[in-house]
N, C-alpha and C positions, 0 to 999 in steps of 0.2 A: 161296805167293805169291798176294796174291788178284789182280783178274783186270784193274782196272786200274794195278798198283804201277810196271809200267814206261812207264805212260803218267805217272802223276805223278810219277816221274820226270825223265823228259824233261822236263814241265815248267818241275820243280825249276832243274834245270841250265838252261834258258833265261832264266830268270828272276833265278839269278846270274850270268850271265854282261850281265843286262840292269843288274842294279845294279850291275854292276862297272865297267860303263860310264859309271853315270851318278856313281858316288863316283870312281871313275879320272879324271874332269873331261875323260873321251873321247867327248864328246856330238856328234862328229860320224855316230860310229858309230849313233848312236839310231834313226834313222828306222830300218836296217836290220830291227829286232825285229819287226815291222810287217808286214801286205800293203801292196800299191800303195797302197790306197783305205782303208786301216787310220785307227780312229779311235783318237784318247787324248785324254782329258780327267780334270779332275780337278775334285770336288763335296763338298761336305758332304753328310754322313749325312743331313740332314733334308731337303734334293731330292734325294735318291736314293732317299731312302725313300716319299717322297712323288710320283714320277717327275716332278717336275720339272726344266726341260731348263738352267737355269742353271749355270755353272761357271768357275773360278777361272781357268782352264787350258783350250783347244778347241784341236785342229789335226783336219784329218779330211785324211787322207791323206798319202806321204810327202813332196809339193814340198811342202805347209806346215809340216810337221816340220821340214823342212830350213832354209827359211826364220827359222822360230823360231828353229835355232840360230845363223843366223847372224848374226839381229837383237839377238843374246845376247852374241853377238863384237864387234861392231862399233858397236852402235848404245845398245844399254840402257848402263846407265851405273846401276851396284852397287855394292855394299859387297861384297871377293873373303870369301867362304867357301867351304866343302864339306861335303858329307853324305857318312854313315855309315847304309847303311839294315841292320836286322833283319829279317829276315822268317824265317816260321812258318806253320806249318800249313797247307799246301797241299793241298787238298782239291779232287776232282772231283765237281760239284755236277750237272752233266746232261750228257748229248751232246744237242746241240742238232739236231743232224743231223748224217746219213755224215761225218766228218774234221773234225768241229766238235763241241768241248766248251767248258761253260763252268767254270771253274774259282775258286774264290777262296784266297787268302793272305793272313793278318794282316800289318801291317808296322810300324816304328817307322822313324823319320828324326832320326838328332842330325846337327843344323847347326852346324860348328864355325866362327866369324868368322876372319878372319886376326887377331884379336886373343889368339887361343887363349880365347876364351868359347865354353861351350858351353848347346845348349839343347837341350830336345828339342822337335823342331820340327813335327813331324805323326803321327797316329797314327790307322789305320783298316785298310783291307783292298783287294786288287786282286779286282775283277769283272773277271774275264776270259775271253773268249772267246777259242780258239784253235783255229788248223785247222792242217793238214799241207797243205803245198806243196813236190812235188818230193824226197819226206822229212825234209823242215825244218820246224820247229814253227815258225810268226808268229802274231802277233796280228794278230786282225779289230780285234779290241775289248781295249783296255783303260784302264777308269775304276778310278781313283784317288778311292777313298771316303776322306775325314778323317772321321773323329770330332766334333769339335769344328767348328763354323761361322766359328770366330775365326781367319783365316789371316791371316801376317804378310804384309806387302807388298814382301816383300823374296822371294816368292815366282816365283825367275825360271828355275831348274832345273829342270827338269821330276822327279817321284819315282818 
């Protein structure tokens, strides 16, 4: 076993149990995944590669996450679909410091319409930072990289 395998791991399993939540359509539970002051956003490849601060997607902490969903219930006004995400290759890329790593994960997203059309809808990798609180893996940080700069505007899920 080498010497991080049960830390990615854990990872692993945080990270299904986070897209289970968000293809389960149980996005109450989201903030949870999160510290308090936890960021999530989501960017194309070419500001993130570029450390550009724009993005498709921003909450920085859990009452905005919260909010989001409930502006997602009550307020946006959609066309109902759902996703299916893949992910792959979780890899720990540095401990950032004591109980903080950063880690990254390829992903895919098929967005099925309630018409039963499917597409595949985003495709990139999570930057993520995580720490241990209390023995519970959260996220500080996690940016949602697309690939592609071309995101549909029907983009109100969080991935």
């Amino acid at each position: 076993m080498a010497p991080h395998d049960d830390l990615i791991s854990r990872v692993e399993r945080l990270t299904t149990a986070y897209i289970g939540c968000i293809d389960d359509d149980a996005l109450e539970d989201w903030p949870q995944f999160f510290t308090e002051d936890g960021l999530y956003r989501i960017v194309s490849r070419d500001n993130y590669t570029r450390g550009l601060p724009a993005s498709f997607f921003y909450c920085r902490g859990r009452g905005m996450m919260h909010d989001r969903i409930q502006a997602l219930r009550r307020a946006n006004i959609y066309e109902p679909h759902v996703y299916r995400h893949l992910v792959s290759g979780t890899r720990l890329i540095r401990a950032e410091s004591a109980g903080h790593w950063r880690f990254s994960t390829n992903f895919q997203v098929i967005r099925t319409m309630h018409t039963g059309e499917m597409l595949l809808f985003a495709v990139g990798h999570f930057d993520d930072v995580v720490v241990e609180q209390e023995g519970a893996l959260l996220w500080q940080e996690k940016t949602v990289v697309c690939d592609s700069s071309r995101i549909d505007t029907l983009l109100v899920i969080p991935l």
